[in-house]
C-alpha positions as CSV (number, residue, x, y, z in Angstrom):
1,X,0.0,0.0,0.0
2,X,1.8,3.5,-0.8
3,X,2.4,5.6,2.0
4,X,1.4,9.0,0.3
5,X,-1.7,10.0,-1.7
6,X,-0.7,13.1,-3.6
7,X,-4.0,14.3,-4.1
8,X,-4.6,17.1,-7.4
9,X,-8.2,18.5,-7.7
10,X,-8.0,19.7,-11.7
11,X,-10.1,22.2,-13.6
12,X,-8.7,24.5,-16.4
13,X,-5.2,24.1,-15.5
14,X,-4.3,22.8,-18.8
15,X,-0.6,24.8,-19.3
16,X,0.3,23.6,-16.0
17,X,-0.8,20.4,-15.2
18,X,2.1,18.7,-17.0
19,X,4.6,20.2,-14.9
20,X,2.7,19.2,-11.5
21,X,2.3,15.5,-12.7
22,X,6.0,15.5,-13.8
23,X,6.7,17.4,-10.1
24,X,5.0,13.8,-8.4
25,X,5.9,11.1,-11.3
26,X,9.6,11.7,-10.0
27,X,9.6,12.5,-6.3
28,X,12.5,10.6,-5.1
29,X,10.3,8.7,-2.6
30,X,8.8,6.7,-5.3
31,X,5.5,4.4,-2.7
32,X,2.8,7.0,-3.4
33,X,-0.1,7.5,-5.6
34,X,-1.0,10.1,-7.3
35,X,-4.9,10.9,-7.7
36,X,-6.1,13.6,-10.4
37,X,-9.9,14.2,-9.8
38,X,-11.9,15.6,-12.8
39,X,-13.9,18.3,-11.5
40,X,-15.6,18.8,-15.0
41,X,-13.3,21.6,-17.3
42,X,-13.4,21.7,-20.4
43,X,-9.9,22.4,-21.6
44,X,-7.6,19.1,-22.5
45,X,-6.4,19.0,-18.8
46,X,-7.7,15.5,-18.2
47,X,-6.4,14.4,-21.3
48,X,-2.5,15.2,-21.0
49,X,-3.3,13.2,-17.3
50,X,-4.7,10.4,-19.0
51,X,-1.3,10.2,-21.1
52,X,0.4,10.1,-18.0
53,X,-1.9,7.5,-16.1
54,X,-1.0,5.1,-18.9
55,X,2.6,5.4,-18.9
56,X,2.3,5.4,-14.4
57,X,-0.1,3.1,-12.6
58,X,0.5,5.6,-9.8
59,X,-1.8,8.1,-11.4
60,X,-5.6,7.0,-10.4
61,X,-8.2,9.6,-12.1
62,X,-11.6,9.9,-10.8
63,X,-14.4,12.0,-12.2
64,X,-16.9,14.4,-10.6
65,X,-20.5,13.9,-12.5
66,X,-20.2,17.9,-12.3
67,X,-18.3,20.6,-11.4
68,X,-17.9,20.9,-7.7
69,X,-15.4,23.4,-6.5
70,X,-12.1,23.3,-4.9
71,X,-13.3,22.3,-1.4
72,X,-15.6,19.1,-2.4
73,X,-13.0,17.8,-5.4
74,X,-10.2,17.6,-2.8
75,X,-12.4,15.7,-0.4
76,X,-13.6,13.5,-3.4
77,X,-9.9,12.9,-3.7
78,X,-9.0,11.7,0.0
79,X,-12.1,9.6,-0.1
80,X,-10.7,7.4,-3.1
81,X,-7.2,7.5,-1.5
82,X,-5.8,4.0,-0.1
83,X,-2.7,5.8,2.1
84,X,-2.6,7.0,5.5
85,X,-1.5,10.1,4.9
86,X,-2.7,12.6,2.0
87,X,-0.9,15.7,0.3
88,X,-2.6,18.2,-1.8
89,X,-1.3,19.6,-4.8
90,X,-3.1,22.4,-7.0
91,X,-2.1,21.6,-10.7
92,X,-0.8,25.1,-11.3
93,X,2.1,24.6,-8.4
94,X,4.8,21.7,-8.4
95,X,5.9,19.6,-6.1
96,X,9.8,20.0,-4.9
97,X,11.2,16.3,-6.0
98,X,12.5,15.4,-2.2
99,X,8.9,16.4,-0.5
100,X,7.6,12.9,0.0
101,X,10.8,11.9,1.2
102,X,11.2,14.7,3.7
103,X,7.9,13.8,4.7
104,X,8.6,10.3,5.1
105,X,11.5,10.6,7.3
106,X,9.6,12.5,9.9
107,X,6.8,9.6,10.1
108,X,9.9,7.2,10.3
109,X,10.3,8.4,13.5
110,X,7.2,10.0,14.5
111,X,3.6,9.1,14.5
112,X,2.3,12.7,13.7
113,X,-0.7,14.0,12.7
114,X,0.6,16.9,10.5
115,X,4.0,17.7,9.0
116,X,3.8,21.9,7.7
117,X,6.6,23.0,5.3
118,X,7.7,26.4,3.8
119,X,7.4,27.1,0.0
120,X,8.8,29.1,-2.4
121,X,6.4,32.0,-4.5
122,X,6.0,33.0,-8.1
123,X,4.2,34.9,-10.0
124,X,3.8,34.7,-14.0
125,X,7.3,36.3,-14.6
126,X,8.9,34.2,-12.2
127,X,10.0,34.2,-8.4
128,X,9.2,36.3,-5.4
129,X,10.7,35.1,-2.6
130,X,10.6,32.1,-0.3
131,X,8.0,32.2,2.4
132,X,10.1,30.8,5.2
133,X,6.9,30.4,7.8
134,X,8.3,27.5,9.7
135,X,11.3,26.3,11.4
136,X,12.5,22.6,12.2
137,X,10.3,22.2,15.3
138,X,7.7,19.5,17.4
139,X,4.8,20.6,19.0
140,X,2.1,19.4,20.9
141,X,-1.4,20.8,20.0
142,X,-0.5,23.7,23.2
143,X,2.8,24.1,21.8
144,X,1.2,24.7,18.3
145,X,-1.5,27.1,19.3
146,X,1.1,28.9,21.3
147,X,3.1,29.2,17.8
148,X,0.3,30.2,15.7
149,X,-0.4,32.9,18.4
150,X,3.1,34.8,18.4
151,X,2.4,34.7,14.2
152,X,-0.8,36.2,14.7
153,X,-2.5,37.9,12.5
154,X,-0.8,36.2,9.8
155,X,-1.3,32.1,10.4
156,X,-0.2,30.1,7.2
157,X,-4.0,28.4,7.1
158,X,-3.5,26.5,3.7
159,X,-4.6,22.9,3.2
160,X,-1.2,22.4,0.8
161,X,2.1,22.8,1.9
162,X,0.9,20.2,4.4
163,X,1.3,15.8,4.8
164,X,-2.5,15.4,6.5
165,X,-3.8,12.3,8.0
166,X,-6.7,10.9,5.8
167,X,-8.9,9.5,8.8
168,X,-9.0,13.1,10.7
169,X,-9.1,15.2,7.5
170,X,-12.3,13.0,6.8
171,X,-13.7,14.2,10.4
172,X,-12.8,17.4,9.9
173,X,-14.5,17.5,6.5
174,X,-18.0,15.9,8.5
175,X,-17.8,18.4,11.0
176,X,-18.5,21.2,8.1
177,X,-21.6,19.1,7.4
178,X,-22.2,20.6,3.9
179,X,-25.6,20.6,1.0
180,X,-24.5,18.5,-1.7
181,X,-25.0,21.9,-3.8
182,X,-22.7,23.8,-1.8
183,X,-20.1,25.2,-2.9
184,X,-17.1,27.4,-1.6
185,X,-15.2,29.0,-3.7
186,X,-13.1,31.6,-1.3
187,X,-10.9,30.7,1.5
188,X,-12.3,27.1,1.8
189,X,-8.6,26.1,2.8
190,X,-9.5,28.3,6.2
191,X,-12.7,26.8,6.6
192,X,-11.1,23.1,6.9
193,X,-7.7,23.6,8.6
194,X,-9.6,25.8,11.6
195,X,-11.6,22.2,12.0
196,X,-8.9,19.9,11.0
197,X,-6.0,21.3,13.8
198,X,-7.8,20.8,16.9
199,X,-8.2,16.8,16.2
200,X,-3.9,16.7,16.0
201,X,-1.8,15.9,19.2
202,X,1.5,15.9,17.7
203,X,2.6,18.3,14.6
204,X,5.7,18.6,12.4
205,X,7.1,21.5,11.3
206,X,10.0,21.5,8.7
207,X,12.0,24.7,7.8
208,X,12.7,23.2,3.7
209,X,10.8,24.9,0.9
210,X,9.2,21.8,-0.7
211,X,6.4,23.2,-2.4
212,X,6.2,25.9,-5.3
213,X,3.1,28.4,-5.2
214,X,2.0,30.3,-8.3
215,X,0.0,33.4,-8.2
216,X,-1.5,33.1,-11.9
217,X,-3.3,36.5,-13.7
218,X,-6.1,34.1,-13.6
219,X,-6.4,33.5,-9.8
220,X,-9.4,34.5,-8.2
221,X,-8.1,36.8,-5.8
222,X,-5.5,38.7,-8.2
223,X,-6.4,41.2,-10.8
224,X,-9.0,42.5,-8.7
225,X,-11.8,45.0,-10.2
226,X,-14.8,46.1,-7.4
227,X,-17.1,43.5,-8.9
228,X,-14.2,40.6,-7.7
229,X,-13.6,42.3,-4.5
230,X,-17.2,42.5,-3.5
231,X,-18.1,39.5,-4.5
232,X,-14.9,37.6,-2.5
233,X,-16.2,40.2,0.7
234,X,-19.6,38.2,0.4
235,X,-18.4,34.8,0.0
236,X,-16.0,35.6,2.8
237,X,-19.1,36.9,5.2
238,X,-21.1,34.0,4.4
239,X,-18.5,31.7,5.9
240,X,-17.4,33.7,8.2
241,X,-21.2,33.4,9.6
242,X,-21.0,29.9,8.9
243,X,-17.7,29.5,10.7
244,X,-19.4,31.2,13.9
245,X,-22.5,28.8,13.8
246,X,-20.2,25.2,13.4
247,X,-18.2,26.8,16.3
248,X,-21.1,27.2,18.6
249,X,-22.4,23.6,17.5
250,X,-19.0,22.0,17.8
251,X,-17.9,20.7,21.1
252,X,-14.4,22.3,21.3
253,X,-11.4,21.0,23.2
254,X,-10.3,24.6,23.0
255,X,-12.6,27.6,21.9
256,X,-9.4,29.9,21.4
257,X,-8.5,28.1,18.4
258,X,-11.4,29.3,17.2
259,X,-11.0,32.5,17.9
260,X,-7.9,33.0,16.6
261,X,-8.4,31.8,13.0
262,X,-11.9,33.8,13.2
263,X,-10.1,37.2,13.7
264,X,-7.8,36.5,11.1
265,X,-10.1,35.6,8.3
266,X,-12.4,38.3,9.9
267,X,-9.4,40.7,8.8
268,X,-9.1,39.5,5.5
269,X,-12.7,39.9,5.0
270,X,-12.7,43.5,6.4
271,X,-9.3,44.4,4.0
272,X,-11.4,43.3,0.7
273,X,-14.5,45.0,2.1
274,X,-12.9,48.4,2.7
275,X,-10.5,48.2,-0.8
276,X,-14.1,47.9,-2.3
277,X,-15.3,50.7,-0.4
278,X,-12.1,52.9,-1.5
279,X,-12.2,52.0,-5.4
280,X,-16.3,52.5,-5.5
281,X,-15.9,55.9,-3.9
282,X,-18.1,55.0,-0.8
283,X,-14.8,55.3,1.5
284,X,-17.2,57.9,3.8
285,X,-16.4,59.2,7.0
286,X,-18.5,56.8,8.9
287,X,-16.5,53.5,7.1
288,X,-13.3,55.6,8.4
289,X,-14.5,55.7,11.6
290,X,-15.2,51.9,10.7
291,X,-12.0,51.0,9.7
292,X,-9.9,53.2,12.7
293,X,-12.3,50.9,15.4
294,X,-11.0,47.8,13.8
295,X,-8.0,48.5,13.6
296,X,-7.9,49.2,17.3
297,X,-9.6,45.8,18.0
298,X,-7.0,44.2,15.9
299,X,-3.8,46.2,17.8
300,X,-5.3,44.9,21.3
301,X,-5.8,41.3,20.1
302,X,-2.0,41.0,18.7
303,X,-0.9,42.5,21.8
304,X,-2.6,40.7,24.2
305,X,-2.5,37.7,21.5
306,X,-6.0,36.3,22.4
């Protein structure tokens, strides 16, 4: 049974896919699978994987009757994978070739529950910089929240860049408890990992770079015009309410967990909210006043750091 499920929710990503399935085909730590799920483009995307899955019987495609978003294709992923542990991978990043490996030699020694590694950061004309987020470290779940804390407002909450354990990304997934026709098209990483952390007890942390971002002119958060940035304000509100309700449902080991991922996202939501405001014109003085309160509310959080 492979030890890995490098998991690839694909839609559109047709220049890039190549260089992501290339990115797993060689990783140097070679008992994984690789699962590309069809989540219903209509570019040739699942066509250059099919050329791939017949040269690798690593690569396992599975097909969405529709199109269901981000959040649902990854999860229709980890339910077909057969490994303990799951990595994502968006087809428009690549994998660094040593990341299972570096991954593997942690849960040689450790039975973990999460392993979190830096990446690097491009855009269309080519690198940034390296986000360098995390350092060799082991926490318990305290330890961990204590970490995330002294980074606050600015926690790394993405699903990739991370090895997860299939069994509690599956609860995790449950606890959200979503309509079959529901779909979540901003932040959904946030929405997941808030759930997903407090089931760990033991969590990796390793300082290498193994995974390569891309910020594409197509992204749904670049290239903003006001109808964008409203529309990612309301999709943030609505699961920013929705994050409040499963909190006061859930029964919570620890509600500051909570807390702290719903300021930051709360933040986020308020920045796109206010950059609407600005462009539109409607920047009045009571949104100033607005804006000056929260930033005050977000001053005394960092300092006291929840």
């Amino acid at each position: 049974m492979p030890k890995i499920s490098i998991i690839l929710p694909t839609y559109n990503v047709e220049p890039y896919i190549e260089r992501a399935l290339q990115s797993c085909i060689n990783q140097t730590f070679k008992d994984i699978e690789i699962i590309v799920v069809d989540d219903c483009g209509n570019d040739k995307s699942i066509e250059i994987a099919k050329n791939y899955a017949k040269k690798d019987e690593r690569i396992k495609i599975i097909h969405n009757k529709k199109n269901l978003g981000l959040l649902r294709a990854r999860y229709e992923g980890v339910k077909a994978a057969i490994s303990d542990y799951i990595m994502f991978l968006d087809p428009d990043d690549y994998l660094e070739l040593n990341a299972c490996e570096e991954c593997i030699k942690v849960l040689d020694n450790n039975e973990v529950d999460l392993i979190c590694f830096n990446y690097k950061r491009f855009n269309d004309e080519g690198k940034i910089e390296e986000e360098l987020y995390y350092k060799e470290n082991q926490y318990n779940i305290i330890a961990f929240y204590d970490f995330l804390k002294s980074n606050f407002p600015y926690i790394q909450w993405s699903i990739w860049g991370k090895l997860l354990k299939k069994d509690k990304y599956l609860n995790a997934y449950n606890i959200l408890n979503l309509k079959n026709d529901e779909k979540i098209n901003i932040a959904e990483d946030t929405f997941l990992y808030m759930f997903y952390l407090p089931l760990c007890c033991l969590i990796k942390t390793l300082e290498q770079c193994l995974i390569n971002y891309y910020i594409s002119k197509n992204s749904l958060t670049n290239g903003l015009n006001t109808e964008k940035l409203f529309n990612i304000y309301k999709e943030h509100k609505i699961l920013y309410n929705k994050m409040i309700q499963l909190k006061k449902n859930s029964k919570i080991r620890n509600k500051k967990y909570y807390y702290l991922f719903l300021i930051s996202f709360e933040r986020a939501m308020c920045n796109y909210y206010f950059k609407y405001l600005k462009i539109t014109k409607q920047y009045s003085i009571n949104f100033k006043i607005k804006k000056l309160l929260l930033k005050i509310k977000f001053f005394i959080l960092e300092k006291i750091k929840i």
